[in-house]
mmCIF file of the C-alpha atoms, coordinates in Angstrom:
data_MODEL
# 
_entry.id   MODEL 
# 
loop_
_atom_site.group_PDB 
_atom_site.id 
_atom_site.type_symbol 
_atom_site.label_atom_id 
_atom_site.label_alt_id 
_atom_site.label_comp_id 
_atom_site.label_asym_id 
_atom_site.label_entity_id 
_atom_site.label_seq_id 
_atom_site.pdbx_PDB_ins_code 
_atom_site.Cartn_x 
_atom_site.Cartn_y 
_atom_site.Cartn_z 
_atom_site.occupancy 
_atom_site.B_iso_or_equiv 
_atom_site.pdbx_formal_charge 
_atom_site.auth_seq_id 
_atom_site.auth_comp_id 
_atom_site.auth_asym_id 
_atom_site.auth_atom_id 
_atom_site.pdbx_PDB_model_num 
ATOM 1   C CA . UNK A 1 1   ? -69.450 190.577 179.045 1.00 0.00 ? 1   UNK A CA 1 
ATOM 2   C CA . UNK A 1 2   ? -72.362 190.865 176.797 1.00 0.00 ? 2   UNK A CA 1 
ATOM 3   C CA . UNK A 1 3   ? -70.339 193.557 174.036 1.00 0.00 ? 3   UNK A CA 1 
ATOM 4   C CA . UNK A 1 4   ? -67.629 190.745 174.414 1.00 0.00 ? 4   UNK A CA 1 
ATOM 5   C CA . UNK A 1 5   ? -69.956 188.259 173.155 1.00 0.00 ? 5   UNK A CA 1 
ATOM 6   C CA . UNK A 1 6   ? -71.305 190.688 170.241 1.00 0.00 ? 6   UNK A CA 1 
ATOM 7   C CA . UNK A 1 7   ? -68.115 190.730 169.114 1.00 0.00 ? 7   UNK A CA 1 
ATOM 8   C CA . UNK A 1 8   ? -67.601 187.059 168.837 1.00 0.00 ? 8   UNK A CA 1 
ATOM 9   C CA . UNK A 1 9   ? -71.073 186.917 166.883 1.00 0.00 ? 9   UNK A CA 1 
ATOM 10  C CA . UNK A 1 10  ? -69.618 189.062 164.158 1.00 0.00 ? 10  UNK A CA 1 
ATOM 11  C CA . UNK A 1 11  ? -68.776 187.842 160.773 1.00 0.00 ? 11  UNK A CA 1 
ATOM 12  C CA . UNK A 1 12  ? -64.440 187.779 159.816 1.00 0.00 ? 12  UNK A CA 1 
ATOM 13  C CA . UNK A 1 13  ? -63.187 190.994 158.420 1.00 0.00 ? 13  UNK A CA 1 
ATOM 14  C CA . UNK A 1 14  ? -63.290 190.594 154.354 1.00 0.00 ? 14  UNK A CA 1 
ATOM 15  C CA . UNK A 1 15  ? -59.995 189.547 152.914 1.00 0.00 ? 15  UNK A CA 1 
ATOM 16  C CA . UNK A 1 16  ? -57.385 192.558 151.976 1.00 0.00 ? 16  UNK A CA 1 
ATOM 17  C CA . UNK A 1 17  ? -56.827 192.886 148.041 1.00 0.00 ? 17  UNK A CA 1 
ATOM 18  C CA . UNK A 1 18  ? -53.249 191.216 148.458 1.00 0.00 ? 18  UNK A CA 1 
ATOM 19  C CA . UNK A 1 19  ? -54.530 188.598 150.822 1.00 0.00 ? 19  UNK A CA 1 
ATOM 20  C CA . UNK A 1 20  ? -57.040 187.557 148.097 1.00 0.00 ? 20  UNK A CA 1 
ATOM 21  C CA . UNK A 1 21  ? -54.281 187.735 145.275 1.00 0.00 ? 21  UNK A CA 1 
ATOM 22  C CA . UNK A 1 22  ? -52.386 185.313 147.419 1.00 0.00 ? 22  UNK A CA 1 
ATOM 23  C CA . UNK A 1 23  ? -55.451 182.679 147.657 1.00 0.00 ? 23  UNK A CA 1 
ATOM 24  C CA . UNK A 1 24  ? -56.425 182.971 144.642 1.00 0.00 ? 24  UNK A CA 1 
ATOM 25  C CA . UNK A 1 25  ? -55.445 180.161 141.930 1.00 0.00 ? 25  UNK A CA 1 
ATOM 26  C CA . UNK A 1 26  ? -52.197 180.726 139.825 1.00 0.00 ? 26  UNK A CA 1 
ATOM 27  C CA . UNK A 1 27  ? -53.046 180.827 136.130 1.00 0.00 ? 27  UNK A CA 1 
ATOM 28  C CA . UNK A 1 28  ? -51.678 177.858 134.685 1.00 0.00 ? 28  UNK A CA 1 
ATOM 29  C CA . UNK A 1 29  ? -48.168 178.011 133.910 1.00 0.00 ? 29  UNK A CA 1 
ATOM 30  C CA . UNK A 1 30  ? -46.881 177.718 130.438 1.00 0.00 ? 30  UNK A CA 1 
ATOM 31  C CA . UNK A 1 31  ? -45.065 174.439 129.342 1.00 0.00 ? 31  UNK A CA 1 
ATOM 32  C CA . UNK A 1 32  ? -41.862 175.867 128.624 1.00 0.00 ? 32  UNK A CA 1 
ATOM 33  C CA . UNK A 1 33  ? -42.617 176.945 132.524 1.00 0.00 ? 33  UNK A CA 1 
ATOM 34  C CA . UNK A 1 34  ? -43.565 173.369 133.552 1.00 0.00 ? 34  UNK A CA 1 
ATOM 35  C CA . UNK A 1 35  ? -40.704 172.037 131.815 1.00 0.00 ? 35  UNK A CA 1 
ATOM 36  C CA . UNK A 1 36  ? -38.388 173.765 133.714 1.00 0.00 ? 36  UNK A CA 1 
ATOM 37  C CA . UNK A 1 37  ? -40.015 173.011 136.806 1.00 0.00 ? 37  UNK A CA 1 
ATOM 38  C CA . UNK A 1 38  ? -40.029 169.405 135.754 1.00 0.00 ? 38  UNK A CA 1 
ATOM 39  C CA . UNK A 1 39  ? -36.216 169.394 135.157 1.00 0.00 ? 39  UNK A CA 1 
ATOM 40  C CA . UNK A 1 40  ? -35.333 171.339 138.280 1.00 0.00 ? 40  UNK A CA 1 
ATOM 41  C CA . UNK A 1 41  ? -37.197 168.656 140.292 1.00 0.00 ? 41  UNK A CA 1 
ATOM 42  C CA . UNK A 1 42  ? -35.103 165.851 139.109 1.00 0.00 ? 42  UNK A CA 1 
ATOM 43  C CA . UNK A 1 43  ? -32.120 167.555 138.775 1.00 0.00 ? 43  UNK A CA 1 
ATOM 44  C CA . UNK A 1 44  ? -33.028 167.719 142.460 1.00 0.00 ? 44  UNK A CA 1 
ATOM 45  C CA . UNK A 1 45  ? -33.777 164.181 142.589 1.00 0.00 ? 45  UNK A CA 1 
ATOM 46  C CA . UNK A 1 46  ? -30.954 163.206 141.049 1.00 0.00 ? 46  UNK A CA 1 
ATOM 47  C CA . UNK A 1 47  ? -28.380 165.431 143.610 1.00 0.00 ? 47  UNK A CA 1 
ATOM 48  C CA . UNK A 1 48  ? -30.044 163.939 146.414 1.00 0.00 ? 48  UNK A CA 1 
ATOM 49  C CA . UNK A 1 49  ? -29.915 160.364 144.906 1.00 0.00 ? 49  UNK A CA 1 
ATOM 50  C CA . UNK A 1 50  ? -26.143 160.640 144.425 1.00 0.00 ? 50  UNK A CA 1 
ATOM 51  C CA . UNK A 1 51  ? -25.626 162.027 147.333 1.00 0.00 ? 51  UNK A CA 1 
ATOM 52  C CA . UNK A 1 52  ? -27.497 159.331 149.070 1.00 0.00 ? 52  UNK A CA 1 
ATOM 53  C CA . UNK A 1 53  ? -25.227 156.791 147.073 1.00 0.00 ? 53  UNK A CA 1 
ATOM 54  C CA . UNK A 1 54  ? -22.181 157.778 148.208 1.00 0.00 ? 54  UNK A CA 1 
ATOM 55  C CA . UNK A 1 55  ? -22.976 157.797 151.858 1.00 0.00 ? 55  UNK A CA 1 
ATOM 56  C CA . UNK A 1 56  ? -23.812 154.365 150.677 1.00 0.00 ? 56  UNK A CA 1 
ATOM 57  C CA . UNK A 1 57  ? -20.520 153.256 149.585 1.00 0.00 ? 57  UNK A CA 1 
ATOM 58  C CA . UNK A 1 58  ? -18.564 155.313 152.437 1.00 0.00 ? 58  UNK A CA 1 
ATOM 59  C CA . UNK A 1 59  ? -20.323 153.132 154.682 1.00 0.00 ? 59  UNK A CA 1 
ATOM 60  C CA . UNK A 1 60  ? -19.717 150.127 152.697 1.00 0.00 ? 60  UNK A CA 1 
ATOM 61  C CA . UNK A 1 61  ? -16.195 151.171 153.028 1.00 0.00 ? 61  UNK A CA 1 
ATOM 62  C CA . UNK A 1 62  ? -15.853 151.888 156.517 1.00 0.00 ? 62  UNK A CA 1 
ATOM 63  C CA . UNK A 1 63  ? -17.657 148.594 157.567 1.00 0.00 ? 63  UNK A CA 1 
ATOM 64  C CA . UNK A 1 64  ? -15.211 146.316 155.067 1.00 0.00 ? 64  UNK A CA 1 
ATOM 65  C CA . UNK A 1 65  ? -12.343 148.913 156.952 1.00 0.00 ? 65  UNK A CA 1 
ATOM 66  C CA . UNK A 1 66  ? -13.427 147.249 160.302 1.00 0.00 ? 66  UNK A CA 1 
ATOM 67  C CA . UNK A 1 67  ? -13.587 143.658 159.362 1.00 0.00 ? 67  UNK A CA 1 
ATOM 68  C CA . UNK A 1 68  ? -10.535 144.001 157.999 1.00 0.00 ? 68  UNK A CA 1 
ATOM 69  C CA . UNK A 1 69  ? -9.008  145.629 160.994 1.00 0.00 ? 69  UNK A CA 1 
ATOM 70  C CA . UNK A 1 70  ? -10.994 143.111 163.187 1.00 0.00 ? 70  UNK A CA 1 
ATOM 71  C CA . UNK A 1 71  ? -9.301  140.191 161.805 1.00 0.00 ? 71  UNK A CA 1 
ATOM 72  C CA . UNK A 1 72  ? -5.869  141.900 161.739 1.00 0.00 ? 72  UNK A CA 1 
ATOM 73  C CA . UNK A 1 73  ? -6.010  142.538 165.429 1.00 0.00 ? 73  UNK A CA 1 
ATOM 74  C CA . UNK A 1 74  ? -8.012  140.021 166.612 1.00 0.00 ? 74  UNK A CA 1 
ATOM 75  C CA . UNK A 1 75  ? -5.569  137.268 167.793 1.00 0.00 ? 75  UNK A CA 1 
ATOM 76  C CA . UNK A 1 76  ? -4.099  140.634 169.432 1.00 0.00 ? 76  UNK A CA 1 
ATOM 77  C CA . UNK A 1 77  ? -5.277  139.660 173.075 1.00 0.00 ? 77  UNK A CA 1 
ATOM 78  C CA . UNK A 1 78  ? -4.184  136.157 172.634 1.00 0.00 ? 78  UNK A CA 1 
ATOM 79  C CA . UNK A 1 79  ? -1.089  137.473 171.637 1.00 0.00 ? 79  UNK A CA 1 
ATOM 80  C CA . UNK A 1 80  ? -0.831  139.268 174.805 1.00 0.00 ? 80  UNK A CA 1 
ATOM 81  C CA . UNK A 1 81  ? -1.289  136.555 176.914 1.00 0.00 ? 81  UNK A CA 1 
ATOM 82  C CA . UNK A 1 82  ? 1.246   134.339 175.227 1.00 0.00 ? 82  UNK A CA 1 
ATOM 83  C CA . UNK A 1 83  ? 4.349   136.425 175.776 1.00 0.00 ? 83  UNK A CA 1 
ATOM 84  C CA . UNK A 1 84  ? 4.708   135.597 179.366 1.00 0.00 ? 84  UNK A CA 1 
ATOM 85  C CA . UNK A 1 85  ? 4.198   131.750 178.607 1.00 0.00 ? 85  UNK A CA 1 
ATOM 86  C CA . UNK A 1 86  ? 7.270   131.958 175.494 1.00 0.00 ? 86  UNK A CA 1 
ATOM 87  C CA . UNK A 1 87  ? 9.422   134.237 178.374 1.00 0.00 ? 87  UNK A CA 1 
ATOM 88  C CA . UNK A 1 88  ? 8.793   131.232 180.943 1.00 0.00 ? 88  UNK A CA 1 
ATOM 89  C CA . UNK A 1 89  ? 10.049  128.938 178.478 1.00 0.00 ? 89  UNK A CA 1 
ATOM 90  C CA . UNK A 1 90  ? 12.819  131.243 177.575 1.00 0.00 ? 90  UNK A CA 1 
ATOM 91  C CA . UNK A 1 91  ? 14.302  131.428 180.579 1.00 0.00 ? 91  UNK A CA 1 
ATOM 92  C CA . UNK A 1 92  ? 14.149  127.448 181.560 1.00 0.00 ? 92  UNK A CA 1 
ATOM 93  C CA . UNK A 1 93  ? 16.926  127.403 178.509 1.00 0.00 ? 93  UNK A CA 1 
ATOM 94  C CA . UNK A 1 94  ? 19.183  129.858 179.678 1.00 0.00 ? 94  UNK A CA 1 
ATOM 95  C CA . UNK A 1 95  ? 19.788  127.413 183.040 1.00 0.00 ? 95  UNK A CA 1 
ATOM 96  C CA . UNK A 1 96  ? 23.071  126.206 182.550 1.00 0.00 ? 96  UNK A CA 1 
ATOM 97  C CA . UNK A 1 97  ? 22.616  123.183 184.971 1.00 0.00 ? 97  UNK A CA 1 
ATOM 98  C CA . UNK A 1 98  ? 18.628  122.691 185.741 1.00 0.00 ? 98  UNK A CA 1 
ATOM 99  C CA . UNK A 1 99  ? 18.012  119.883 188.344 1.00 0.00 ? 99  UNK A CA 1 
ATOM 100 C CA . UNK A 1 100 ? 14.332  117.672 187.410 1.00 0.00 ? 100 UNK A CA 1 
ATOM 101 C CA . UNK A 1 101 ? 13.289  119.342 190.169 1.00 0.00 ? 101 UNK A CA 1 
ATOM 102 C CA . UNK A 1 102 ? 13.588  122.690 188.890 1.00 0.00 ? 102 UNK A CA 1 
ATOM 103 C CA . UNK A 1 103 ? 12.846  121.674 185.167 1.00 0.00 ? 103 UNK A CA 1 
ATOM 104 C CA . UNK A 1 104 ? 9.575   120.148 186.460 1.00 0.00 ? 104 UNK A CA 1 
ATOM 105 C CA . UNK A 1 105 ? 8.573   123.681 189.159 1.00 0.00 ? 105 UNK A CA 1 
ATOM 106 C CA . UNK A 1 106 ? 9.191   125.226 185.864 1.00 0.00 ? 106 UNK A CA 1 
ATOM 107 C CA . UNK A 1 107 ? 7.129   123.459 183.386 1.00 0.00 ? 107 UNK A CA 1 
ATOM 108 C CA . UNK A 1 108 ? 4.269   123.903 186.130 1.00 0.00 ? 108 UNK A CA 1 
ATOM 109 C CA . UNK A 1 109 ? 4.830   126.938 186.310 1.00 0.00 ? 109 UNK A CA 1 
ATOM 110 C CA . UNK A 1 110 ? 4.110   127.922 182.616 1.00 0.00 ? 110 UNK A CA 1 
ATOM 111 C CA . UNK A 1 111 ? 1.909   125.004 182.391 1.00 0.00 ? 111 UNK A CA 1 
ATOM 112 C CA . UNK A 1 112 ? -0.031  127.449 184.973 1.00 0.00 ? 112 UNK A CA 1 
ATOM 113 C CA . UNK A 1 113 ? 0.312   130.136 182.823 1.00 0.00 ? 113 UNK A CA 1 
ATOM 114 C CA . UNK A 1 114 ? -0.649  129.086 179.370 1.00 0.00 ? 114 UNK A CA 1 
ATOM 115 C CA . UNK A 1 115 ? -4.235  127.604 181.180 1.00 0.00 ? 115 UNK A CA 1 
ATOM 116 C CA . UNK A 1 116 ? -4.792  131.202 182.470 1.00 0.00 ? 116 UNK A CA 1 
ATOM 117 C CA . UNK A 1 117 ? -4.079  132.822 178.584 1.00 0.00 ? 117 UNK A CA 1 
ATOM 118 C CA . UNK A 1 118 ? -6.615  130.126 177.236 1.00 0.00 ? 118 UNK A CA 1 
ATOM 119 C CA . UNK A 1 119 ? -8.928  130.936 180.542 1.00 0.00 ? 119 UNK A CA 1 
ATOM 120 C CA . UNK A 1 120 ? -8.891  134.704 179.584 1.00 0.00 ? 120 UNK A CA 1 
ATOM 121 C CA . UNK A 1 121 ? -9.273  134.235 176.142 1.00 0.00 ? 121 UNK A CA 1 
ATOM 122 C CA . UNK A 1 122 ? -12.305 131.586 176.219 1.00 0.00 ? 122 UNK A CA 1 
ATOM 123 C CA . UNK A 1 123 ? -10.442 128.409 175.182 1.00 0.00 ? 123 UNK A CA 1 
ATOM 124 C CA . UNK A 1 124 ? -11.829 125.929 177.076 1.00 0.00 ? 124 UNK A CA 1 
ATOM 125 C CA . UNK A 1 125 ? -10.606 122.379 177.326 1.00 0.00 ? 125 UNK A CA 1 
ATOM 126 C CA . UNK A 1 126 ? -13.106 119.265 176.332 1.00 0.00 ? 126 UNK A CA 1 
ATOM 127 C CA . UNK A 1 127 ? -12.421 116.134 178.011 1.00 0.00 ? 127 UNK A CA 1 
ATOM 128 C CA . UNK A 1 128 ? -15.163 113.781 178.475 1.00 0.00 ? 128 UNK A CA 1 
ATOM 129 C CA . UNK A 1 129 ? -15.042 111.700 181.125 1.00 0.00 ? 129 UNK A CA 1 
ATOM 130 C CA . UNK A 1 130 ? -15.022 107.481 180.740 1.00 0.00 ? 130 UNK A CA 1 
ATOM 131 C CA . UNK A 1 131 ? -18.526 106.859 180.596 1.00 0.00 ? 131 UNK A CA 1 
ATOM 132 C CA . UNK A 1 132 ? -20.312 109.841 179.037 1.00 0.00 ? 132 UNK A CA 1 
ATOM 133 C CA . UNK A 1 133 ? -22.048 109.677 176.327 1.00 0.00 ? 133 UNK A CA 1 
ATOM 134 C CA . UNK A 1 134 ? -20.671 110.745 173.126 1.00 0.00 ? 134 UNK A CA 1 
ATOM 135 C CA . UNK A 1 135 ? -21.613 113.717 172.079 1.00 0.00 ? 135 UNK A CA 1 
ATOM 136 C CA . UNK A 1 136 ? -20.497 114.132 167.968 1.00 0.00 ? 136 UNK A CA 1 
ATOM 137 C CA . UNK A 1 137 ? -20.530 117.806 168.267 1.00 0.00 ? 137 UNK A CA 1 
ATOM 138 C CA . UNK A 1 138 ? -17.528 117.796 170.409 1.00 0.00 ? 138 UNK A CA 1 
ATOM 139 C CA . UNK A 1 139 ? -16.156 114.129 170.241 1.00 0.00 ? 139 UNK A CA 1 
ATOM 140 C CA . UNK A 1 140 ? -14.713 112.283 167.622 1.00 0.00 ? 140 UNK A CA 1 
ATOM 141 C CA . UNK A 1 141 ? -14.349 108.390 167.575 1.00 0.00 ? 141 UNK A CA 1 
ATOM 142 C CA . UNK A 1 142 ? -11.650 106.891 166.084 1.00 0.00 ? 142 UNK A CA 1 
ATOM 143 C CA . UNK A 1 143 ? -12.478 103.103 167.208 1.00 0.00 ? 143 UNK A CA 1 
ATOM 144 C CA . UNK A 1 144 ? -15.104 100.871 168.945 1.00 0.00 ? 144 UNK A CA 1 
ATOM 145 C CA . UNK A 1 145 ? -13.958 98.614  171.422 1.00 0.00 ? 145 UNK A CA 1 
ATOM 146 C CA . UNK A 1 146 ? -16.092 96.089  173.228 1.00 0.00 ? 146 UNK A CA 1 
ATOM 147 C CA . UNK A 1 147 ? -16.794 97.302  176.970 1.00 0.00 ? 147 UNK A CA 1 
ATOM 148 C CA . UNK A 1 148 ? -18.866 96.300  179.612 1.00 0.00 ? 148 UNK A CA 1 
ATOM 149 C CA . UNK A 1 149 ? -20.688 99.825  179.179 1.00 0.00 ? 149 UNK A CA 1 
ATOM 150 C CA . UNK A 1 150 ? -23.374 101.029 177.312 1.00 0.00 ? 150 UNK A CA 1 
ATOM 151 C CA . UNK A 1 151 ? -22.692 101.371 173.474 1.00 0.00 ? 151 UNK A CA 1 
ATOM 152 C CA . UNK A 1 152 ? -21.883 104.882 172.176 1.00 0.00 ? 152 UNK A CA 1 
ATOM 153 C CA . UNK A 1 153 ? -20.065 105.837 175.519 1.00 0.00 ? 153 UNK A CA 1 
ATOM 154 C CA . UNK A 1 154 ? -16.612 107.153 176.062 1.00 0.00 ? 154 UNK A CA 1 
ATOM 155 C CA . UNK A 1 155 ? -14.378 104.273 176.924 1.00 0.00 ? 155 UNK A CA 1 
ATOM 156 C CA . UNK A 1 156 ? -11.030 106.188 176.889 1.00 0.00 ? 156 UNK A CA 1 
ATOM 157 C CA . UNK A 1 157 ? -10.175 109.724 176.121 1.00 0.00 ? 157 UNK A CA 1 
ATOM 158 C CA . UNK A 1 158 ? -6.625  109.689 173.176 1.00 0.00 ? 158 UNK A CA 1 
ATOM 159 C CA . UNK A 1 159 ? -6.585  113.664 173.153 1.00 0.00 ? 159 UNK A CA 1 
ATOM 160 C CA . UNK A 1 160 ? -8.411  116.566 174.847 1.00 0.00 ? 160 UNK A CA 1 
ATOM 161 C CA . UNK A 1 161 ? -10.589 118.867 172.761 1.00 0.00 ? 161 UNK A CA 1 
ATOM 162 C CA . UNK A 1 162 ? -10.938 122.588 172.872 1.00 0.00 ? 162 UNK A CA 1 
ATOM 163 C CA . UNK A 1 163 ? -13.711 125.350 171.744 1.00 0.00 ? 163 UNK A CA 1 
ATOM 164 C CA . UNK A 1 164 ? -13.468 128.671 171.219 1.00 0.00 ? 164 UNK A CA 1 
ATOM 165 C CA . UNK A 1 165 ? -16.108 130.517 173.531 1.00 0.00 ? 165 UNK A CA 1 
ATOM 166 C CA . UNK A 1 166 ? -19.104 128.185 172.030 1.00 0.00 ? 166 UNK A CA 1 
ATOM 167 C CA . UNK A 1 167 ? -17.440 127.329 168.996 1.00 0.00 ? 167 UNK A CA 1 
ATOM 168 C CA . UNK A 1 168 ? -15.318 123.269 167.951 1.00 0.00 ? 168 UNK A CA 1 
ATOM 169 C CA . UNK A 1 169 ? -11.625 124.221 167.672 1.00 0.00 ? 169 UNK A CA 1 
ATOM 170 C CA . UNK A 1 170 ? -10.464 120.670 167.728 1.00 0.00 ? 170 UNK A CA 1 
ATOM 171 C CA . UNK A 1 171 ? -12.883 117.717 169.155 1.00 0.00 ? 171 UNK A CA 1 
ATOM 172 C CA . UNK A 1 172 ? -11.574 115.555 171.816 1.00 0.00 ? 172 UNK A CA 1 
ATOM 173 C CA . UNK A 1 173 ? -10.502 112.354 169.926 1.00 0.00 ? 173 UNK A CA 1 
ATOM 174 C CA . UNK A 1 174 ? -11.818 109.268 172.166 1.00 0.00 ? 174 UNK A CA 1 
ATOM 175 C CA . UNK A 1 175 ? -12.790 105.409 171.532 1.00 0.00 ? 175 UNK A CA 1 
ATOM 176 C CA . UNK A 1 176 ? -16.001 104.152 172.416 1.00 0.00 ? 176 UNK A CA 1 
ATOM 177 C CA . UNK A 1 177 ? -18.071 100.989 173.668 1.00 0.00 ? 177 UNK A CA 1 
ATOM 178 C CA . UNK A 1 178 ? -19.051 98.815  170.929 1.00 0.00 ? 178 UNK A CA 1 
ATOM 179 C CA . UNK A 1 179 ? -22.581 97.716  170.924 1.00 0.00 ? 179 UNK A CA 1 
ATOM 180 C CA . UNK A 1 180 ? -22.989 93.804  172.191 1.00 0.00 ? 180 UNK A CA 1 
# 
């Protein structure tokens, strides 16, 4: 224990000759040696900066790629869903002798379907009810008529309105109460 701590106490082996050539300062390099140096380091700096550039512009390229392919295919799903709906009305055609009955099981029927297509593709119907307030966001007035309501309210609804998801497709057109 004790020669273990002796050895501890000792000073650090001198530096080898080639260990001391290694620490010791460079002498100072010429300046046709600094120069060169100097142009090495930017032609460095300008590899990596065009390199850096173009990675730049292919992702500038591949995003503008996307959007463009996103807008191609993006009525895509609708699209899907509206097949069915045109085949519904199709067929009622080809009936060489449809009763009303029939014509109106039919029109249901793809009534039915065309609300499921705008279901799964987030158009959604607006249709105030008499009485609500109206909202200029999603309602548009095209008269005032006097009523026994409150002014501003829906009175009567002309056409329905429908939004994309959370955005105005077409605002449900509707008169309102007239203020006394």
């Amino acid at each position: 224990m004790q020669d273990q701590e002796k050895q501890t106490d000792l000073p650090p082996p001198a530096p080898t000759a080639e260990e001391a050539a290694a620490a010791a300062p460079a002498e100072p390099a010429t300046l046709e040696q600094q120069l060169a140096q100097a142009i090495a380091r930017g032609n460095e700096m300008q590899d990596a900066f065009m390199r850096a550039k173009a990675e730049c512009e292919n992702v500038r390229r591949r995003a503008q790629e996307d959007v463009s392919k996103a807008h191609k295919f993006a009525v895509e799903g609708f699209a899907e869903a509206m097949v069915p709906v045109k085949d519904s009305l199709e067929m009622a055609l080809k009936v060489d002798t449809p009763s009303i009955e029939s014509l109106k099981e039919g029109v249901e029927m793809t009534l039915k379907q065309l609300s499921s297509a705008f279901e799964k593709n987030r158009l959604l119907e607006i249709l105030p009810a008499v009485g609500d307030k109206l909202d200029p966001m999603k309602h548009q007035a095209v008269a005032m008529v006097p009523a026994e309501q409150e002014a501003n309210t829906v009175v009567a609804v002309l056409q329905k309105g429908y939004m994309i998801a959370d955005r105005l497709l077409r605002p449900a057109i509707v008169t309102v109460a007239q203020a006394s």
